[in-house]
Predicted model as a PDB file, atoms N, CA, C, CB and O in Angstrom, pLDDT in the B-factor column:
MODEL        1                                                                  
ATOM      1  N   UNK A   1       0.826  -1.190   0.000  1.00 90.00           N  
ATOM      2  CA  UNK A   1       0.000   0.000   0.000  1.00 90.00           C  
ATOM      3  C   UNK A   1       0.874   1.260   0.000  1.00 90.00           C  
ATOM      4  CB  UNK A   1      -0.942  -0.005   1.213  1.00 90.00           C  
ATOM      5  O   UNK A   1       0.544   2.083  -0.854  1.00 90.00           O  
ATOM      6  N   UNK A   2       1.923   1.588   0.778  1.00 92.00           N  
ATOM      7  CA  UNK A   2       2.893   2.211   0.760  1.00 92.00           C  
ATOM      8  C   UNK A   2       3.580   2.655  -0.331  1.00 92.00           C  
ATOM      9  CB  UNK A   2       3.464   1.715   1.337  1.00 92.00           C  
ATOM     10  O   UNK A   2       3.980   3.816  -0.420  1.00 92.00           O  
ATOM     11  N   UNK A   3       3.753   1.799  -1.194  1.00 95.00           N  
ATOM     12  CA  UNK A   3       4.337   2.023  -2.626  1.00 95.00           C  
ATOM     13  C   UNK A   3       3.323   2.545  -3.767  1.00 95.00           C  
ATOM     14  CB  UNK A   3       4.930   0.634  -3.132  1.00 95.00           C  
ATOM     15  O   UNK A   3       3.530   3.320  -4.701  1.00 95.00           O  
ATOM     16  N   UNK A   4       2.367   1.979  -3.444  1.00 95.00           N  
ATOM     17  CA  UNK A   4       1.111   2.671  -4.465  1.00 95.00           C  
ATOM     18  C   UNK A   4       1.002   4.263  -4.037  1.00 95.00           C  
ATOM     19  CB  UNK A   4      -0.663   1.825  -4.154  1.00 95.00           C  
ATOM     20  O   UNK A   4       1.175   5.094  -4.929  1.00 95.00           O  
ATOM     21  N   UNK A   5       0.748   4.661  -2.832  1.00 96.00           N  
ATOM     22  CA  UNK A   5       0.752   5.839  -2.327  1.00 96.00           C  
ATOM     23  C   UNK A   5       2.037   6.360  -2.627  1.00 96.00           C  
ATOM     24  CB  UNK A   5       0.419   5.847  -0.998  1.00 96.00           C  
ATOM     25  O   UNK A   5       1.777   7.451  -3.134  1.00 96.00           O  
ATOM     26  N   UNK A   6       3.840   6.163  -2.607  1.00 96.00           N  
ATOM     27  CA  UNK A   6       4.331   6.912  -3.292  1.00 96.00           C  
ATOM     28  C   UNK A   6       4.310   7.284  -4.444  1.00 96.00           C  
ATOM     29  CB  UNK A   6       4.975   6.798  -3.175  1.00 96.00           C  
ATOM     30  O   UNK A   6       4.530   8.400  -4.914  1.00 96.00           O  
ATOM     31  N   UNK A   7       3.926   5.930  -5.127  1.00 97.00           N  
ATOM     32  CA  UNK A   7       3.761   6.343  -6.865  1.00 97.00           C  
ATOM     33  C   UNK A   7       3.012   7.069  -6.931  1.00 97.00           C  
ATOM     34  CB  UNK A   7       3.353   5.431  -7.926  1.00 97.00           C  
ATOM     35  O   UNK A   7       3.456   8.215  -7.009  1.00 97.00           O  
ATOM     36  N   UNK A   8       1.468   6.930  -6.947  1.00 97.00           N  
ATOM     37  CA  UNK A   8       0.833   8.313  -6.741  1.00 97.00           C  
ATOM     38  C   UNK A   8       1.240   9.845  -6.708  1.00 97.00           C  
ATOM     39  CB  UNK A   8       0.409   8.208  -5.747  1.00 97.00           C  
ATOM     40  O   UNK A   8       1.135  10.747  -7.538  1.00 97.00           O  
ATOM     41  N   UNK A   9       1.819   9.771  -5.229  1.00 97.00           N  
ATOM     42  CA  UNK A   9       2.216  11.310  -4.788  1.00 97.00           C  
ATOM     43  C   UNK A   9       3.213  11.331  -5.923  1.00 97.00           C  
ATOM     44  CB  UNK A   9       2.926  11.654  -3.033  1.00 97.00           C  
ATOM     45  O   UNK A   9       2.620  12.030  -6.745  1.00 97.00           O  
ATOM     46  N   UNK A  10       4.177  11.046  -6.380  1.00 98.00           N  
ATOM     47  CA  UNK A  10       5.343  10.939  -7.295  1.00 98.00           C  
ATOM     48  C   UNK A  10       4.521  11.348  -8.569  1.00 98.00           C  
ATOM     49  CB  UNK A  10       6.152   9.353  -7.352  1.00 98.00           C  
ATOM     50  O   UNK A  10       4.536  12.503  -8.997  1.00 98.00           O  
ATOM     51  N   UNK A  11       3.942  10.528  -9.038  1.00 98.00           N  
ATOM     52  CA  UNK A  11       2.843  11.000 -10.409  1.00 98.00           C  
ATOM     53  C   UNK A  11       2.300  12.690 -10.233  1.00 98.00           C  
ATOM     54  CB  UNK A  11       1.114   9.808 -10.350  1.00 98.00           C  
ATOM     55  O   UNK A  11       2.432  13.695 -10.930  1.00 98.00           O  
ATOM     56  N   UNK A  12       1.706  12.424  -9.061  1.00 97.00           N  
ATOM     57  CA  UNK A  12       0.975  13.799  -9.367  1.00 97.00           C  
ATOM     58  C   UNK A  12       1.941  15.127  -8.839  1.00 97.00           C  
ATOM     59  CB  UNK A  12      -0.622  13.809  -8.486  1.00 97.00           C  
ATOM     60  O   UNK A  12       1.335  16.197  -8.884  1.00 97.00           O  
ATOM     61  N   UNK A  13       3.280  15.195  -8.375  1.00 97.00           N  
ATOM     62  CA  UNK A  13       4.052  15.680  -8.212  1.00 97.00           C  
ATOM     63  C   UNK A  13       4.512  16.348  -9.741  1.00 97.00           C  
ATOM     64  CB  UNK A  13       4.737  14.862  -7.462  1.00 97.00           C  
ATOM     65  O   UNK A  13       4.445  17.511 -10.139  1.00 97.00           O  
ATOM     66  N   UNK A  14       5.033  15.035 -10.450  1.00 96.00           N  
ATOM     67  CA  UNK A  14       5.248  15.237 -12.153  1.00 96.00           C  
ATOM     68  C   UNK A  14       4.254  16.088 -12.526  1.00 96.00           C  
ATOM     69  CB  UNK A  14       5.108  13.859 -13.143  1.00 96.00           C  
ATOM     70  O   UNK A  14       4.457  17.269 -12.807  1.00 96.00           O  
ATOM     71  N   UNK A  15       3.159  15.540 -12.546  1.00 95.00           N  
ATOM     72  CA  UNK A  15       1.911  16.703 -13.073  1.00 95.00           C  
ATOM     73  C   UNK A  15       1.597  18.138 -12.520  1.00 95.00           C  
ATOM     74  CB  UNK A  15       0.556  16.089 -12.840  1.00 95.00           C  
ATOM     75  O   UNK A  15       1.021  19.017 -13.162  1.00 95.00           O  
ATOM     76  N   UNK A  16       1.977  18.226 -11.467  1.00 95.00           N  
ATOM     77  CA  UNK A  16       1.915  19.867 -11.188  1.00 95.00           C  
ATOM     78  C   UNK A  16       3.344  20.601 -11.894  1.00 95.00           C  
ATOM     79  CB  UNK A  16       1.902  20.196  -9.254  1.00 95.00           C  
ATOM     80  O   UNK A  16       3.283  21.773 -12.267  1.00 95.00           O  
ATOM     81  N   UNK A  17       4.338  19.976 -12.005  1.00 92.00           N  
ATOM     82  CA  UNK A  17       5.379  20.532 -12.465  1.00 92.00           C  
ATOM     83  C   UNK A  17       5.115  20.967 -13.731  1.00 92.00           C  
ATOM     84  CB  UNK A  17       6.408  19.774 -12.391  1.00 92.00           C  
ATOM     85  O   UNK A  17       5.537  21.994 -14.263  1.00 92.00           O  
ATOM     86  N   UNK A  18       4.113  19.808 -14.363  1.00 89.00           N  
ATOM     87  CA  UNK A  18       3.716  20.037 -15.774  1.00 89.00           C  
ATOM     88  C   UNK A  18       2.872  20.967 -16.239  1.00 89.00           C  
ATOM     89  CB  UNK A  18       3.243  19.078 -16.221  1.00 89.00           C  
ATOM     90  O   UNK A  18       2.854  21.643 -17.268  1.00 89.00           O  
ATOM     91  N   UNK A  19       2.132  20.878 -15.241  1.00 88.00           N  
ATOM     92  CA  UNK A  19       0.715  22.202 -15.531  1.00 88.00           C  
ATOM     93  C   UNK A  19       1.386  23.225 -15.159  1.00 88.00           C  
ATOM     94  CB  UNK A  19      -0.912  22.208 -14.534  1.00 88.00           C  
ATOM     95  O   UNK A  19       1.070  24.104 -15.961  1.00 88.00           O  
ATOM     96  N   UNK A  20       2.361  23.778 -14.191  1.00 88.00           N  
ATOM     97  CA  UNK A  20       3.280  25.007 -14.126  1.00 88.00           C  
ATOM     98  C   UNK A  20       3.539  25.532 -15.141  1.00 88.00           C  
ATOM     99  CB  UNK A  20       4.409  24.869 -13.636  1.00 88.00           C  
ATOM    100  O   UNK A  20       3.209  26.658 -15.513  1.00 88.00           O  
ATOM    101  N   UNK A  21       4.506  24.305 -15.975  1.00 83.00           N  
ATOM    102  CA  UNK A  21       5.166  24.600 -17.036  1.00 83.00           C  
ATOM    103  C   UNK A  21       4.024  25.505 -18.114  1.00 83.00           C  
ATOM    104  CB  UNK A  21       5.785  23.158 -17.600  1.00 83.00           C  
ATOM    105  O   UNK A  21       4.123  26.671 -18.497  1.00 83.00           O  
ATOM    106  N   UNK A  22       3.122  24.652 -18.366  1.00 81.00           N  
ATOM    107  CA  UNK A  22       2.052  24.778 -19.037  1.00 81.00           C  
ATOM    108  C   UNK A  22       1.408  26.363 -19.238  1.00 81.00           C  
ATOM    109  CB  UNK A  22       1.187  23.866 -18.368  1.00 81.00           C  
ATOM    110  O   UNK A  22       1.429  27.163 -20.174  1.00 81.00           O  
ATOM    111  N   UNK A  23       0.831  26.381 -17.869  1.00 83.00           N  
ATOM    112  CA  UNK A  23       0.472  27.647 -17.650  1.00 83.00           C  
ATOM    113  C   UNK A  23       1.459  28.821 -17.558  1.00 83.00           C  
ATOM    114  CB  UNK A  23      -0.183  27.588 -16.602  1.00 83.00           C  
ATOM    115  O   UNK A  23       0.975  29.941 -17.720  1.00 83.00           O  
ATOM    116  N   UNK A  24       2.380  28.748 -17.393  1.00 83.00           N  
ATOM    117  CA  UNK A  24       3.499  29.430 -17.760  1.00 83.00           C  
ATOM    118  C   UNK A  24       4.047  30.217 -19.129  1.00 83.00           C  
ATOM    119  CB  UNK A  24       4.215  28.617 -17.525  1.00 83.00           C  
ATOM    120  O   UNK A  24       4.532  31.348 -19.139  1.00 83.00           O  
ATOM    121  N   UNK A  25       3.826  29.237 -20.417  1.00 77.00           N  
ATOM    122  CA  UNK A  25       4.022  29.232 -21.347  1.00 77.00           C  
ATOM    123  C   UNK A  25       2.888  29.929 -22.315  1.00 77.00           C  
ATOM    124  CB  UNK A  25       4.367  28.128 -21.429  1.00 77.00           C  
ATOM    125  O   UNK A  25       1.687  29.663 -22.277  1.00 77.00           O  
ATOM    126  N   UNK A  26       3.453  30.770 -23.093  1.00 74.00           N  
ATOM    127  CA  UNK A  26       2.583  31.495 -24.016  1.00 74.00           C  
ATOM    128  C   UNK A  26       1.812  30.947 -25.045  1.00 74.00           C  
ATOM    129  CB  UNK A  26       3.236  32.311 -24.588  1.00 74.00           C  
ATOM    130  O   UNK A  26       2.258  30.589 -26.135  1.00 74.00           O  
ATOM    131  N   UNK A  27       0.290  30.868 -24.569  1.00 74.00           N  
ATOM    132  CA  UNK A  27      -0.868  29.742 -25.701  1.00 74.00           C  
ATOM    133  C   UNK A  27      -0.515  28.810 -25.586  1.00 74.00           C  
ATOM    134  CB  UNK A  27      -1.028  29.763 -27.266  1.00 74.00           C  
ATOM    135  O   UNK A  27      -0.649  28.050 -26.546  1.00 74.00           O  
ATOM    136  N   UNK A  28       0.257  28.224 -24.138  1.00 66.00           N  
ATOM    137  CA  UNK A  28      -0.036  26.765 -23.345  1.00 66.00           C  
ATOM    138  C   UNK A  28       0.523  26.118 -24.626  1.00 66.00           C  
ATOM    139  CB  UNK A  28      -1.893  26.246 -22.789  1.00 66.00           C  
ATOM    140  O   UNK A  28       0.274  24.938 -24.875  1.00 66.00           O  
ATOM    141  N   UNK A  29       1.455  27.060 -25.632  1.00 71.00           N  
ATOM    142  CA  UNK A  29       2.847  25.553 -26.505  1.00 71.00           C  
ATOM    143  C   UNK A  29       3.407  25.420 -25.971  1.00 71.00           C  
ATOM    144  CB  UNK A  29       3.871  25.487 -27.674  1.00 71.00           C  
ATOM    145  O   UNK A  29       3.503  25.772 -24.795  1.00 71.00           O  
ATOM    146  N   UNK A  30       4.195  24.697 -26.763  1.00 72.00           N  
ATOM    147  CA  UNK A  30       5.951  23.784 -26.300  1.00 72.00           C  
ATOM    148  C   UNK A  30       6.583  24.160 -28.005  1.00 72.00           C  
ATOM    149  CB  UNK A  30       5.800  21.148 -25.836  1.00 72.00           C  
ATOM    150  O   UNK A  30       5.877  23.961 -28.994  1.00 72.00           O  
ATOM    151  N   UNK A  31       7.442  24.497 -28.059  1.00 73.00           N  
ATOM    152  CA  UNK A  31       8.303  24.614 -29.883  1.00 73.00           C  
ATOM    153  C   UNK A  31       8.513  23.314 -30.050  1.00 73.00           C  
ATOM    154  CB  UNK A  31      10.072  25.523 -30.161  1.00 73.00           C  
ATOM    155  O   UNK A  31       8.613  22.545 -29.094  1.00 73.00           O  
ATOM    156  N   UNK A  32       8.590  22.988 -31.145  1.00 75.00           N  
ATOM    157  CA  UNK A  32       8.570  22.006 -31.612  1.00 75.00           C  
ATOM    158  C   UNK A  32       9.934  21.413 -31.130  1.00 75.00           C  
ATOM    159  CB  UNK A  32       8.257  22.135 -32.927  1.00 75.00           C  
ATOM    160  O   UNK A  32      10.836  22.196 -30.831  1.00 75.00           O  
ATOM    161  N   UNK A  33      10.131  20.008 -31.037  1.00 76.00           N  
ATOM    162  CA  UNK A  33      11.308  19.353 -30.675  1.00 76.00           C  
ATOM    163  C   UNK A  33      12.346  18.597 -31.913  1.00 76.00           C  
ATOM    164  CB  UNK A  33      10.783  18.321 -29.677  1.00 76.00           C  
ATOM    165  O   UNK A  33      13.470  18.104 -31.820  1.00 76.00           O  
ATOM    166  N   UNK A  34      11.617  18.723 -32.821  1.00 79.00           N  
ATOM    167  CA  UNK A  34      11.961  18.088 -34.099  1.00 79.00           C  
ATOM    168  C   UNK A  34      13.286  18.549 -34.796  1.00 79.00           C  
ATOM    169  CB  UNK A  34      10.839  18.323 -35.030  1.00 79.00           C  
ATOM    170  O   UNK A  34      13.368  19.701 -35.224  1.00 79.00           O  
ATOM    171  N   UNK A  35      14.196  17.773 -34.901  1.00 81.00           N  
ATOM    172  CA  UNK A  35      15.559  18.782 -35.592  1.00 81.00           C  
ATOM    173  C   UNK A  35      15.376  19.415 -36.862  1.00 81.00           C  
ATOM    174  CB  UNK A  35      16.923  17.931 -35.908  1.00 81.00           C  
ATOM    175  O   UNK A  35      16.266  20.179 -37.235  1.00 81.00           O  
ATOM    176  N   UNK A  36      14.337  19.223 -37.621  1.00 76.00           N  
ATOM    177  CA  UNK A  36      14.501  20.028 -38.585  1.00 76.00           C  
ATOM    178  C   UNK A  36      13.843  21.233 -38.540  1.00 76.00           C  
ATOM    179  CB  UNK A  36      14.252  19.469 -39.579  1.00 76.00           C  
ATOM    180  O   UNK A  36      13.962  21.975 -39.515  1.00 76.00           O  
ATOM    181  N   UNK A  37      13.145  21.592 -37.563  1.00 81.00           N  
ATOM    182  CA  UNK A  37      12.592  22.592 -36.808  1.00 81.00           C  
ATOM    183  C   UNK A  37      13.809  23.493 -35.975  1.00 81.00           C  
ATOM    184  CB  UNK A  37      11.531  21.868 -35.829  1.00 81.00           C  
ATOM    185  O   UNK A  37      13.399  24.646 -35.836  1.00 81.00           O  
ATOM    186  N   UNK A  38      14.830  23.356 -35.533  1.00 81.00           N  
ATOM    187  CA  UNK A  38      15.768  24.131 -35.078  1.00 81.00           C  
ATOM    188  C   UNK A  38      16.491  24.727 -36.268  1.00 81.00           C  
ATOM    189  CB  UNK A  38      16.606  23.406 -34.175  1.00 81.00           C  
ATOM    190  O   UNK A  38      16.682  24.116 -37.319  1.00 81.00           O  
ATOM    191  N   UNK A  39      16.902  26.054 -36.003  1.00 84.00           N  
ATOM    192  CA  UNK A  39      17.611  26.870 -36.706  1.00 84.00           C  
ATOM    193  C   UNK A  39      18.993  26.725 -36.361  1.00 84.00           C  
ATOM    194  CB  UNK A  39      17.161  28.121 -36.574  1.00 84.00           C  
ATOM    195  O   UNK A  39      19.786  26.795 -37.300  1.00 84.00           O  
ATOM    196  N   UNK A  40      19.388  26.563 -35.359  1.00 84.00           N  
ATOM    197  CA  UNK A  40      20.928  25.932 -34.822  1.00 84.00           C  
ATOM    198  C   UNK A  40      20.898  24.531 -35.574  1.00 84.00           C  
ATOM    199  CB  UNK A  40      21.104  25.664 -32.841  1.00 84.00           C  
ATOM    200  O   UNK A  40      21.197  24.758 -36.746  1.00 84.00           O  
ATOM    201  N   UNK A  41      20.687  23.336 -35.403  1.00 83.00           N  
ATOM    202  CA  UNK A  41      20.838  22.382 -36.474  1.00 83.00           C  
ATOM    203  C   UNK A  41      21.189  22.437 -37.750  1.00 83.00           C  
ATOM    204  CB  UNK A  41      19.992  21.918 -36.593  1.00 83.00           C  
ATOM    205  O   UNK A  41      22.096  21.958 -38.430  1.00 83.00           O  
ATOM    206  N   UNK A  42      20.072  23.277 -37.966  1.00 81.00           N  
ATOM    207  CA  UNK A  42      20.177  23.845 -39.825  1.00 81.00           C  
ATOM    208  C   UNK A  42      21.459  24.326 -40.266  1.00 81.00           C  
ATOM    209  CB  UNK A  42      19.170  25.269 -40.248  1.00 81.00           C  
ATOM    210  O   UNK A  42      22.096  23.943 -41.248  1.00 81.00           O  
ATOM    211  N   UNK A  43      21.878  25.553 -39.101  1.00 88.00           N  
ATOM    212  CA  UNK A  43      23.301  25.916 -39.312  1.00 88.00           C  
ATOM    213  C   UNK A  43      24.159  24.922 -39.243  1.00 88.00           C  
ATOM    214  CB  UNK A  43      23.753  26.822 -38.462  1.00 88.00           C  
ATOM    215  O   UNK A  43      25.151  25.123 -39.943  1.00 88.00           O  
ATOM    216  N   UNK A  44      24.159  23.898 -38.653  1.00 87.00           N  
ATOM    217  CA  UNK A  44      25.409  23.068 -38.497  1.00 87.00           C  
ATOM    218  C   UNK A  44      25.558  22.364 -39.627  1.00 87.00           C  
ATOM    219  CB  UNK A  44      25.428  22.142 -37.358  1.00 87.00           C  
ATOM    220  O   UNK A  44      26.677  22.308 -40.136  1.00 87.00           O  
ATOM    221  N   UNK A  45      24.258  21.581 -40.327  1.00 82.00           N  
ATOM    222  CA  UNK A  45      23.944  20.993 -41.300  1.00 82.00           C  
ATOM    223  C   UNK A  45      23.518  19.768 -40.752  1.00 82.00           C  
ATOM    224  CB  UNK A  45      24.878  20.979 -42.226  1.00 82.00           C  
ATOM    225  O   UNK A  45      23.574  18.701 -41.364  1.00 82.00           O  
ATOM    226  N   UNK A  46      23.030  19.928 -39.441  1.00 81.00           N  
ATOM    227  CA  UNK A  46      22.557  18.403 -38.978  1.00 81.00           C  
ATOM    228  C   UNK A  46      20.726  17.942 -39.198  1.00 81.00           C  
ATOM    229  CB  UNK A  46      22.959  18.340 -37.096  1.00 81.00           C  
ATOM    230  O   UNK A  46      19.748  18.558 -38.775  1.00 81.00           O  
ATOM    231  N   UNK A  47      20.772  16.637 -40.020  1.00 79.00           N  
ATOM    232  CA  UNK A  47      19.424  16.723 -40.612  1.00 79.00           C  
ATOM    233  C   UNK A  47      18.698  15.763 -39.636  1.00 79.00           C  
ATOM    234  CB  UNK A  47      19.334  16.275 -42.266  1.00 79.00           C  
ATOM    235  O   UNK A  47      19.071  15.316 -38.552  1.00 79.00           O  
ATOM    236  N   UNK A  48      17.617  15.585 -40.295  1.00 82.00           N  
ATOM    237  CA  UNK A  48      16.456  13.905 -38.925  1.00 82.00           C  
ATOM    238  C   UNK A  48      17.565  13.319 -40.291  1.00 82.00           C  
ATOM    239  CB  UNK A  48      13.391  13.307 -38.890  1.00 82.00           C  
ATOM    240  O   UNK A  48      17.999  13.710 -41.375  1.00 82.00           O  
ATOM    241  N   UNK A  49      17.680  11.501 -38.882  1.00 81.00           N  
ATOM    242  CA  UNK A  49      18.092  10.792 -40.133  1.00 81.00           C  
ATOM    243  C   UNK A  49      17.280  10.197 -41.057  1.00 81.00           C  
ATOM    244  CB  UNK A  49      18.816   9.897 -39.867  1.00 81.00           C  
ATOM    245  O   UNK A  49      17.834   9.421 -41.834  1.00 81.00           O  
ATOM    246  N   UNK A  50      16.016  10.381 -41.173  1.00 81.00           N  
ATOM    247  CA  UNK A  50      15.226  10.194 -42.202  1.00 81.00           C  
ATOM    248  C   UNK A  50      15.712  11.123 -43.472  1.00 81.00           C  
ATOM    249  CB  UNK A  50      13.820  10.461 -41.726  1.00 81.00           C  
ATOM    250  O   UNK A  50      15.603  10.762 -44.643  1.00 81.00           O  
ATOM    251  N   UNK A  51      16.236  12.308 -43.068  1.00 79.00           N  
ATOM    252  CA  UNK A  51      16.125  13.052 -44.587  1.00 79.00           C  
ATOM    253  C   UNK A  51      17.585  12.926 -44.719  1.00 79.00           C  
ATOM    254  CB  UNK A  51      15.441  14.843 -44.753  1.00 79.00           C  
ATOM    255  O   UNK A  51      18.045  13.523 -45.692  1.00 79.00           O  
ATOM    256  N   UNK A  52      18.483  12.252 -43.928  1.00 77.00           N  
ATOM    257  CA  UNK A  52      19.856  11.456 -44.322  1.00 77.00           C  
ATOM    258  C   UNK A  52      19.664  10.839 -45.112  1.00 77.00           C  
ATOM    259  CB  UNK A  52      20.515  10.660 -43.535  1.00 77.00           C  
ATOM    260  O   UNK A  52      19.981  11.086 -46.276  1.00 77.00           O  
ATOM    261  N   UNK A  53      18.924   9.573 -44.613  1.00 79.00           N  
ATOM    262  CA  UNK A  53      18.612   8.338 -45.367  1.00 79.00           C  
ATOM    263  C   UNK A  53      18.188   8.123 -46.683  1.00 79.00           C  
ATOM    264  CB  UNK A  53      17.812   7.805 -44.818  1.00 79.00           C  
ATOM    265  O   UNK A  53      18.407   7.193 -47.459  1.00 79.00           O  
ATOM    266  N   UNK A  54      17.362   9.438 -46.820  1.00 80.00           N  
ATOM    267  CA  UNK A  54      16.456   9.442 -48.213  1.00 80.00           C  
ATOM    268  C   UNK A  54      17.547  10.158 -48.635  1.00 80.00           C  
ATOM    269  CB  UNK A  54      14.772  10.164 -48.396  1.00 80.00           C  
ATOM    270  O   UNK A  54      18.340   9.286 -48.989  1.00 80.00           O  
ATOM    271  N   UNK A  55      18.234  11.601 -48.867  1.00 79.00           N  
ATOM    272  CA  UNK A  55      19.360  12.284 -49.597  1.00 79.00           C  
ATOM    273  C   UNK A  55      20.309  11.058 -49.722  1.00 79.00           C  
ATOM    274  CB  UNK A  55      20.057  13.656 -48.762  1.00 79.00           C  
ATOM    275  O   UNK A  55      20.584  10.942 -50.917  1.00 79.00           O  
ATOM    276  N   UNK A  56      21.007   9.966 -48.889  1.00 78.00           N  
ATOM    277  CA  UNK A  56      21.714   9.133 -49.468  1.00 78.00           C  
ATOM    278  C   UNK A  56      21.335   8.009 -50.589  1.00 78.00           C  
ATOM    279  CB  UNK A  56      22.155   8.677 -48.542  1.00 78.00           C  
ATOM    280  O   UNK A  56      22.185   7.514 -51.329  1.00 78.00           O  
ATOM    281  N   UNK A  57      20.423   7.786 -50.610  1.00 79.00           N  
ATOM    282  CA  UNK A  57      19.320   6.623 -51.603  1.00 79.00           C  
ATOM    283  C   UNK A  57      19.553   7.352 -52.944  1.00 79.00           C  
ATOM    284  CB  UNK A  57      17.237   6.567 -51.131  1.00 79.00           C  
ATOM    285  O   UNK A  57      19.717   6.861 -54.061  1.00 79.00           O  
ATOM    286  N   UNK A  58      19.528   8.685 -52.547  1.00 80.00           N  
ATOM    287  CA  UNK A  58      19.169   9.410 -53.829  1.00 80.00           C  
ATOM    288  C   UNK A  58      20.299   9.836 -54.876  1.00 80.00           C  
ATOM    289  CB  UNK A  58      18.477  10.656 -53.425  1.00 80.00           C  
ATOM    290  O   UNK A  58      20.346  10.261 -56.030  1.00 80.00           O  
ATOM    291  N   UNK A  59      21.499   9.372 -53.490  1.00 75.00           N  
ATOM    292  CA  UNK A  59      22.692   9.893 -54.420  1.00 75.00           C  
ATOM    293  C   UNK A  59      23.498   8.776 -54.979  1.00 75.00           C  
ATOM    294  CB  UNK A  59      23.708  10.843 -53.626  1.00 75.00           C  
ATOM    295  O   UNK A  59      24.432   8.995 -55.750  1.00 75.00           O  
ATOM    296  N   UNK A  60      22.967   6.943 -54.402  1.00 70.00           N  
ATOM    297  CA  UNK A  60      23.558   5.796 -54.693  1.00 70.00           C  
ATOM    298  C   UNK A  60      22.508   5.404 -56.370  1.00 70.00           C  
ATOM    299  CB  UNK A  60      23.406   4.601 -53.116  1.00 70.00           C  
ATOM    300  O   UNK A  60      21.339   5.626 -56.684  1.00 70.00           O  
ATOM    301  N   UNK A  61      23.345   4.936 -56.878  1.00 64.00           N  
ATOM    302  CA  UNK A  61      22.178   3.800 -57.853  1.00 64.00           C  
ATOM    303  C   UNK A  61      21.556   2.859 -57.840  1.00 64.00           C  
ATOM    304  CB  UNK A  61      22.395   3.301 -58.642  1.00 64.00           C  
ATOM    305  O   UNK A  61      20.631   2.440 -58.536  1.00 64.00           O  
ATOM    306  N   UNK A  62      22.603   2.149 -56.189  1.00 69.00           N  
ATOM    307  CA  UNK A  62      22.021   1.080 -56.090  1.00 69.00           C  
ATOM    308  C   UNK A  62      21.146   1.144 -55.084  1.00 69.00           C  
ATOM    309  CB  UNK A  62      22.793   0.146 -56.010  1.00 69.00           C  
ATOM    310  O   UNK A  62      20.694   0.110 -54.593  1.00 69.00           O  
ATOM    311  N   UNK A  63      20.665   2.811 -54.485  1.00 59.00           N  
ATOM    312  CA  UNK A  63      19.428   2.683 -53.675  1.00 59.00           C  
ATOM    313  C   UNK A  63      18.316   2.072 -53.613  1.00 59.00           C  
ATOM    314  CB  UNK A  63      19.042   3.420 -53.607  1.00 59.00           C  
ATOM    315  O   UNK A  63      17.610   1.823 -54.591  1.00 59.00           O  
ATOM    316  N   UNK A  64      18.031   1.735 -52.281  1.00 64.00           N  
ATOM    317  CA  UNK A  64      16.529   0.945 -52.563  1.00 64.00           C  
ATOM    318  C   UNK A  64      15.324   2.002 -52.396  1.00 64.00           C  
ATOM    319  CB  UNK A  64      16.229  -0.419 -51.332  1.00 64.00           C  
ATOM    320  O   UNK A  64      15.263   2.849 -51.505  1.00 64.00           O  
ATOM    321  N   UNK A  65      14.236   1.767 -53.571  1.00 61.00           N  
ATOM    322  CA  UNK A  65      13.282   3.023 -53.811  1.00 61.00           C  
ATOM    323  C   UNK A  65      12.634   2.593 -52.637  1.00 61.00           C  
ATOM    324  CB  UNK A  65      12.292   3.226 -55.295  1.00 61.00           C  
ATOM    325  O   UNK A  65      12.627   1.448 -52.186  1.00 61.00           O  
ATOM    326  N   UNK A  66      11.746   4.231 -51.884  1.00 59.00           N  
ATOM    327  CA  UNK A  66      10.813   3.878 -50.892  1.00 59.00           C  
ATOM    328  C   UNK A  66       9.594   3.588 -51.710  1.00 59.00           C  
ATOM    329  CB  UNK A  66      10.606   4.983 -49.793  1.00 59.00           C  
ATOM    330  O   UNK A  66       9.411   3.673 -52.925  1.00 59.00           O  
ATOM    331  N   UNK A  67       8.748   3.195 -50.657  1.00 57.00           N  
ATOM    332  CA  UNK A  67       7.106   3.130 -50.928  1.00 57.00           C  
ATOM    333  C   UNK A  67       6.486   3.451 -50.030  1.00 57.00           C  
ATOM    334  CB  UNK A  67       6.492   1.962 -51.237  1.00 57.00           C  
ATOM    335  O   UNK A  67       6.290   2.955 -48.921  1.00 57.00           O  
ATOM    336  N   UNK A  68       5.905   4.981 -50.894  1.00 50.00           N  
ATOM    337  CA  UNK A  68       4.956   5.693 -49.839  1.00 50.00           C  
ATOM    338  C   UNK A  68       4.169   5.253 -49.499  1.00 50.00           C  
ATOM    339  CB  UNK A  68       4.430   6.632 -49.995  1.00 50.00           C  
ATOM    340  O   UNK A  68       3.447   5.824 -48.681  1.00 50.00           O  
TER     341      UNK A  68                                                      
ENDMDL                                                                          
END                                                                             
């Protein structure tokens, strides 16, 4: 019983931190987390490795085609 009751308090501990955050934040977003969404990335030239993966396919012959 003890352990259910910390998890609990522990859970809903997380969740007030979260609704802080929340309410805190302008129109209750978050920016996107996605690297191709950062402007620092972009500068470096660091891509998702999805658009690695596909720019390399594209530059082999012996790539394998996707299927959308």
């Amino acid at each position: 019983m003890e352990i259910l009751l910390l998890t609990t308090l522990i859970i809903a501990i997380g969740m007030a931190f979260f609704l802080v955050k929340v309410l805190s934040r302008k129109d209750g977003t978050f920016s996107s987390q996605h690297i191709h969404d950062s402007q620092a990335m972009r500068d470096r030239g660091i891509h998702c490795v999805m658009d690695q993966d596909r720019e390399m396919r594209r530059k082999s012959r012996f790539a394998v085609n996707e299927k959308s």
